[in-house]
N, C-alpha and C positions, 0 to 999 in steps of 0.2 A: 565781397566782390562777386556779386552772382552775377551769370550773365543767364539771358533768359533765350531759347532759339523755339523752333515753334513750337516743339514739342521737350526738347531735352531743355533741363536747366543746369550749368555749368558750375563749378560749387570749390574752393579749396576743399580740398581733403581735411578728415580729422582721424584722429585714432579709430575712434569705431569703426572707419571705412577698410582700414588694411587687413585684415583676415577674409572680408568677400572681395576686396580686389584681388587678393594675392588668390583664392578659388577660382575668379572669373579667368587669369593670368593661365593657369595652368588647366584649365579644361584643355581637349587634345587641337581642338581646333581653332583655339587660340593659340594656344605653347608653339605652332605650328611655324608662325609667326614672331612673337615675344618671348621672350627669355624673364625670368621674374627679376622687377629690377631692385636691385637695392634697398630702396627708399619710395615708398607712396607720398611721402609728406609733401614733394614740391610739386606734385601732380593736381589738375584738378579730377574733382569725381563728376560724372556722366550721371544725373540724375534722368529717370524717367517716370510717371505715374509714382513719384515717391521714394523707386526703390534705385538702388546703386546700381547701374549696370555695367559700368568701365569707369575707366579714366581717360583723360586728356592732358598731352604738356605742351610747352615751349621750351625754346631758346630762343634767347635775342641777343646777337650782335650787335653793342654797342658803337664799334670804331666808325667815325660818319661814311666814310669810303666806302666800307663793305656792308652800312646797315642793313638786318633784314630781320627777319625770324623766322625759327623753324617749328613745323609741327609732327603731332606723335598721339597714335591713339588706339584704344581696345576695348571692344565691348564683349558683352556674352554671348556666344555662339548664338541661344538661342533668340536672341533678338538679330542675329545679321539680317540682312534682305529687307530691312524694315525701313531705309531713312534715315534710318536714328543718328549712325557715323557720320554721314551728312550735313544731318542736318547740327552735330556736335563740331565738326569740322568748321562748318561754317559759320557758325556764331564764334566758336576762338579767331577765324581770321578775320570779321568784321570788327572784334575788341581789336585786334592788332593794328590792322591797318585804322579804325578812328581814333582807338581811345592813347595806343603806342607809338603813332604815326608810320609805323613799317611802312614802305611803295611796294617789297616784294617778300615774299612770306617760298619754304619751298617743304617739301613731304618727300619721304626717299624710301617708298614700300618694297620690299621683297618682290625682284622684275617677274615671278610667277605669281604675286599675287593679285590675281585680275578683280577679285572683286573691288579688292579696299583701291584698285588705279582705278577702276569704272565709278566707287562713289567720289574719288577726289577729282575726278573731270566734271564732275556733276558743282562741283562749287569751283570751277573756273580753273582748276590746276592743269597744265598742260604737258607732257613728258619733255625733258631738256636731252635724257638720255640712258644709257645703261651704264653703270658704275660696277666693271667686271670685278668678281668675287670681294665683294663689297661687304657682307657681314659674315658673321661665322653661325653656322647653327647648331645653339647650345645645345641640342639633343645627339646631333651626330657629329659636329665636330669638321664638318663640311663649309668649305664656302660657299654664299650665293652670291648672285649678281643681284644689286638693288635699283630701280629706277627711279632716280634724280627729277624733281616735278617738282616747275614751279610756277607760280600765283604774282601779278603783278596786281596794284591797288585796284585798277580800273578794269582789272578782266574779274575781280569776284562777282558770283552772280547769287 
């Protein structure tokens, strides 16, 4: 199931992938961010020019009431400022909303992390709000507040 975006192409993860995700994971300006998680396996991998540069996940809410899905994503420092999260963001939420039928899809970045809020405005996600001390940071042990962003079918862009 690859999905293709303009530049990145979208890929299940395989074995071979989890020792440079789990490297990409914990550069400092990633770790800043992400915590190394568990399991690569149900994630997909961020291709670029061939080589692995992050990954990408979901969750999708089943119940029809509350359907939606949610998303989650990390590249290599040294590709930030490129598009690339973008344009990876935005090819999982067009597979969502066509291929999964999602209407609302939503992103819940660390409320200081201004780049990864400025590239998920850039594919139509708009802030709902702040979600006070909302995650824990696995380096210090501190809470942050996260910002709550969400994408309705007909605002992707």
């Amino acid at each position: 199931m690859d999905m293709h975006g303009v530049e990145v192409v979208l890929r299940p993860t395989c074995e071979a992938d989890f020792a440079k995700l789990d490297a990409i994971v914990r550069e400092p300006a990633v770790a800043e961010w992400w915590s190394p998680p568990e399991d690569y396996a149900a994630m997909l991998a961020v291709v670029f020019a061939g080589e692995v540069i992050g990954a990408v996940q979901y969750e999708e809410e089943d119940d029809p009431e509350f359907r939606h899905a949610s998303i989650d994503i990390f590249l290599t420092a040294r590709l930030h400022g490129k598009g690339l999260g973008t344009d990876a963001v935005r090819t999982l939420a067009r597979w969502l909303v066509r291929e999964r039928g999602h209407h609302r899809l939503t992103i819940d970045p660390a409320a200081a992390n201004v780049a990864a809020i400025r590239s998920y405005g850039k594919v139509g996600f708009k802030p709902v709000g702040v979600m006070r001390a909302y995650a824990r940071d696995h380096r210090t042990g501190e809470w942050r507040d996260g910002l709550l962003m969400d994408l309705l079918a007909d605002e992707l862009v």
